[in-house]
MIZADO-346337 format. One record per residue (C-alpha): residue in three letters; chain; x, y, z. Coordinates in Angstrom, 3 decimals, padded with zeros to 6 digits. Layout:
resn,chain,x,y,z
ala,A,X,Y,Z;
...
END
This chain:
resn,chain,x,y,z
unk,A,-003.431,010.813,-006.546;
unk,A,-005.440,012.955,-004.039;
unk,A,-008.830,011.473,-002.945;
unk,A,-011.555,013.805,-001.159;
unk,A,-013.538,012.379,000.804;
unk,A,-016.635,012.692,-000.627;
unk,A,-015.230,010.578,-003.662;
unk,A,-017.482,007.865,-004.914;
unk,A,-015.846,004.442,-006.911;
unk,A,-017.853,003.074,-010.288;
unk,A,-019.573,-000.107,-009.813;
unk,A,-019.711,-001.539,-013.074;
unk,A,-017.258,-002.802,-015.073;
unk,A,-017.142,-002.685,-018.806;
unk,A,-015.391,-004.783,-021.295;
unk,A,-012.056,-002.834,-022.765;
unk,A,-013.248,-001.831,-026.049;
unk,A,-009.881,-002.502,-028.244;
unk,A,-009.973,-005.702,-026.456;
unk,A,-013.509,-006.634,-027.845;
unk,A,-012.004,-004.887,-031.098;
unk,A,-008.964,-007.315,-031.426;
unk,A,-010.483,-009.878,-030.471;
unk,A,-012.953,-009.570,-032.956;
unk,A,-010.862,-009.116,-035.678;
unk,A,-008.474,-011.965,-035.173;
unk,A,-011.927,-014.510,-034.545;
unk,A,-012.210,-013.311,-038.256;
unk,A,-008.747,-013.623,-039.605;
unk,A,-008.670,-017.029,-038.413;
unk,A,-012.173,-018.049,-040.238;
unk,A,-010.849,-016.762,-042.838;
unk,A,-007.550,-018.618,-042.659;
unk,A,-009.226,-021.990,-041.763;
unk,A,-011.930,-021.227,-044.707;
unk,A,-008.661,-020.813,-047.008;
unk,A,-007.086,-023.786,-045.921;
unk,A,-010.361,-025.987,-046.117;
unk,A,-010.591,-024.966,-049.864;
unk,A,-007.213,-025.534,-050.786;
unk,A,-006.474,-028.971,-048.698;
unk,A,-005.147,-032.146,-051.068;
unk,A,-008.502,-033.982,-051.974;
unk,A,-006.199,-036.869,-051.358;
unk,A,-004.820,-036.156,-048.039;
unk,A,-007.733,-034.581,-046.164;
unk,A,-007.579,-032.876,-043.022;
unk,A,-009.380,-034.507,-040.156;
unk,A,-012.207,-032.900,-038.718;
unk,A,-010.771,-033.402,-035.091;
unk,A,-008.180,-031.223,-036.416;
unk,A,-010.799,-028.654,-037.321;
unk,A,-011.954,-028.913,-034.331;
unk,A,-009.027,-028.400,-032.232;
unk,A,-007.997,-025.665,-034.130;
unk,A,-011.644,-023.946,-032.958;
unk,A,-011.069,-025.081,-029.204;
unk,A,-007.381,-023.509,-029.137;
unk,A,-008.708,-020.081,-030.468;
unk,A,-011.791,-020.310,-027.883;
unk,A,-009.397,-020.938,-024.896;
unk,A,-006.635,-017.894,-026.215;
unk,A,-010.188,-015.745,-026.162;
unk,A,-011.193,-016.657,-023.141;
unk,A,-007.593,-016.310,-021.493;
unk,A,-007.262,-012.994,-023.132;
unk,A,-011.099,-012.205,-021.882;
unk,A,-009.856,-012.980,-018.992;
unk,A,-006.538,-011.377,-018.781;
unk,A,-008.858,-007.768,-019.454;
unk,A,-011.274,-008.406,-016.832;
unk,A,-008.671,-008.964,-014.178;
unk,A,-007.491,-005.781,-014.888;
unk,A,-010.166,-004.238,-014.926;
unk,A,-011.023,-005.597,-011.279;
unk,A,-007.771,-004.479,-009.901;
unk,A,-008.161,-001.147,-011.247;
unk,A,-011.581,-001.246,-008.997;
unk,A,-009.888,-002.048,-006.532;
unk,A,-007.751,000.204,-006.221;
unk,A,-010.049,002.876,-006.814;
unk,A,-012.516,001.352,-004.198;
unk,A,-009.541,000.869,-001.225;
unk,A,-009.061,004.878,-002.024;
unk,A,-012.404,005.500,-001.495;
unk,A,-012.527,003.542,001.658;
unk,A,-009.330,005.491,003.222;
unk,A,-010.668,008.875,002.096;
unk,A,-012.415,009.402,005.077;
unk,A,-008.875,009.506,006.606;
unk,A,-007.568,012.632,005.179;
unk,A,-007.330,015.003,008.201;
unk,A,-007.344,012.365,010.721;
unk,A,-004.734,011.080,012.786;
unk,A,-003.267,007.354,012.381;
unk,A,-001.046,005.531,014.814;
unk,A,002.223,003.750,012.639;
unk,A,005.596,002.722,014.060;
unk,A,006.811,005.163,011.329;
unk,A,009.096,008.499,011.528;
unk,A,006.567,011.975,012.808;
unk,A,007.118,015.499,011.756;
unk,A,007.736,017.450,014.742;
unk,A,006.140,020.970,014.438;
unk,A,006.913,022.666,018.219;
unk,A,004.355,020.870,019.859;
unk,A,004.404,017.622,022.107;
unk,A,004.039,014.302,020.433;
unk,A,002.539,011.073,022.534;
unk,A,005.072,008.457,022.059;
unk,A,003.337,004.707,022.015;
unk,A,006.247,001.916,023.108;
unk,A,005.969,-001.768,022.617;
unk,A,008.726,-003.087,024.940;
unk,A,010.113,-006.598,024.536;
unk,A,008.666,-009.366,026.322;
unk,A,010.559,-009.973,029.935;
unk,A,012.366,-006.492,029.529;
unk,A,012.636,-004.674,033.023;
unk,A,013.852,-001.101,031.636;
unk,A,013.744,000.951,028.333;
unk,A,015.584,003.664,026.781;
unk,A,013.537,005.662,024.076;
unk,A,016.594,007.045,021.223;
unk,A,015.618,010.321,018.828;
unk,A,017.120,010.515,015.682;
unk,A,016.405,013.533,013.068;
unk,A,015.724,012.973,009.568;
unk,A,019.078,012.264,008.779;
unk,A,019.451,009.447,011.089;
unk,A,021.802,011.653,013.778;
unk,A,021.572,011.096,016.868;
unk,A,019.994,013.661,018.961;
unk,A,018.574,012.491,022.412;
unk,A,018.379,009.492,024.549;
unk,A,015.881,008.734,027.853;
unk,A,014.913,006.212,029.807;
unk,A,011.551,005.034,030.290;
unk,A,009.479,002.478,032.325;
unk,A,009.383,-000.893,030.778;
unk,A,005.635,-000.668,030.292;
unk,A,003.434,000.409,026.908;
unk,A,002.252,003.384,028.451;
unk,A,001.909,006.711,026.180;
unk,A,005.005,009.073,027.090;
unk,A,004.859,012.338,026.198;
unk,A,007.794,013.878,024.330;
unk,A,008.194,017.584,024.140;
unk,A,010.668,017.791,022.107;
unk,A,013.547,019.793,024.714;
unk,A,017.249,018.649,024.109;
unk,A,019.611,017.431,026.388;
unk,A,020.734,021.415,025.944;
unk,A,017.205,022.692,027.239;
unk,A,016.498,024.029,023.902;
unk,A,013.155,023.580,021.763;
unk,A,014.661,020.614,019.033;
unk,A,014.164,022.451,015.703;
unk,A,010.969,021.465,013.457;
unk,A,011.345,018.571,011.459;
unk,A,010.751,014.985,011.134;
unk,A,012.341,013.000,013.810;
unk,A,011.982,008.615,014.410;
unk,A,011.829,006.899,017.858;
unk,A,012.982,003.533,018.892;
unk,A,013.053,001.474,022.016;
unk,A,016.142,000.056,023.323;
unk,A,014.579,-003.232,025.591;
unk,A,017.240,-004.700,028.598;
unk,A,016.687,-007.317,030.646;
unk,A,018.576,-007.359,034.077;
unk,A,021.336,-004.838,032.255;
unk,A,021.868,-007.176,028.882;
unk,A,020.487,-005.029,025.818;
unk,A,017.587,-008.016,024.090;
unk,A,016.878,-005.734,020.920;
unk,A,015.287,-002.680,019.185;
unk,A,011.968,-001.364,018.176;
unk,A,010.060,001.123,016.339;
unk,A,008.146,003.657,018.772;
unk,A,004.753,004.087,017.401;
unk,A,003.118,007.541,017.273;
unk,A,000.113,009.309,016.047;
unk,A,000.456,011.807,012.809;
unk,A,-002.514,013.474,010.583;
unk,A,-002.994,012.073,006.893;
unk,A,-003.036,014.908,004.297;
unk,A,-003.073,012.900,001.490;
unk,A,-004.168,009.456,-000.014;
unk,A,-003.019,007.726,-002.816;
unk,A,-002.084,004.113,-004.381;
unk,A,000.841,003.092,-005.345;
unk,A,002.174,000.438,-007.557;
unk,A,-001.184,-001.646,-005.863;
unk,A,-001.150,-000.545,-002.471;
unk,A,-002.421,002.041,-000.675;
unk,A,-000.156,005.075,000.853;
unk,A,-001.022,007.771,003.697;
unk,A,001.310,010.997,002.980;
unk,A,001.359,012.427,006.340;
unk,A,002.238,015.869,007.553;
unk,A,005.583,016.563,006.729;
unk,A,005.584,014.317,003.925;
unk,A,006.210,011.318,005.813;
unk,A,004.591,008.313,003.832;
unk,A,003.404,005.311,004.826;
unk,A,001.561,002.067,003.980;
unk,A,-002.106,001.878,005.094;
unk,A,-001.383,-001.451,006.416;
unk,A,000.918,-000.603,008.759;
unk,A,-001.746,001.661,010.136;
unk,A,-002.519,000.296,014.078;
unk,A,-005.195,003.205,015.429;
unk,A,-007.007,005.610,013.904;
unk,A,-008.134,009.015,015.552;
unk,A,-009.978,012.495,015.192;
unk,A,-007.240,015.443,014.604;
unk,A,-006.319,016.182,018.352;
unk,A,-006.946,020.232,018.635;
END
């Protein structure tokens, strides 16, 4: 579901109608039912009033939890709706995710997150299909590298969506392997079994809350 930013959420929330409706109803069948049973109880064998009256308390509480039930629905729902509204404003702007980035041509800013005591870095491409397709070193620092996108042939890489990692080393013994972050524009908003999803260029989605920067669309 596509949200524009200019969307604005409902405030109010309203009791589900064939809730109410059923609810009513069966409040009614069960009068009914106790009225019956009242009438037709052995003159002899009475039933006790605390039995009367549990009866009434054990309906009231089924109301209430099915009251209840509808209302919490109703508040996700609002949710939901009110966490797309709050993301619209996204929708042509650029967010920073340790997430794969569709590669149109033009150079992307890598963002690495070495391991702690690691004293030199390797970035490693991979296409969409998980091939490998380049490997560099880097300095073991989080500064932004730029990545143009030229393989190891001197050739332009072809467009498509490509995923970075970080190989971290320590005095020559390999300590592990991270997600690169970068920055991609969100073209689309949208929730999704509860949460909330950025489709980003290239179709590349995400969850919002693996979102760490947000930025205007770079020229």
């Amino acid at each position: 579901m596509e949200v524009s930013p200019d969307f604005r959420p409902s405030t109010s929330f309203q009791p589900d109608t064939a809730t109410k409706s059923r609810i009513n109803s069966d409040f009614d069948t069960f009068l009914r039912m106790l009225t019956a049973q009242m009438k037709n109880q052995d003159p002899l064998n009475p039933v006790e009033a605390t039995d009367f009256a549990t009866q009434l308390a054990t309906f009231s509480g089924v109301e209430q939890a099915v009251m209840t039930n509808d209302l919490l629905r109703a508040l996700s729902a609002q949710m939901q709706v009110t966490g797309l509204a709050n993301v619209s404003s996204w929708i042509g702007n650029e967010v920073r995710a340790a997430a794969p980035v569709y590669f149109d041509g033009n150079p992307l800013t890598l963002h690495p997150n070495p391991i702690v005591f690691a004293n030199s870095t390797e970035v490693v491409v991979r296409d969409s299909d998980g091939f490998l397709v380049q490997r560099f070193g880097i300095p073991a620092t989080t500064n932004p590298v730029q990545w143009d996108g030229v393989g190891p042939d001197g050739r332009l890489l072809p467009q498509g969506t490509y995923s970075f990692t970080l190989i971290s080393s320590a005095d020559g013994n390999q300590m592990g392997e991270t997600t690169v972050e970068t920055y991609s524009k969100v073209t689309e908003v949208r929730s999704q079994n509860g949460q909330m999803e950025l489709v980003m260029k290239g179709g590349v989605t995400i969850s919002a809350n693996d979102v760490t920067g947000l930025r205007q669309a770079q020229p």
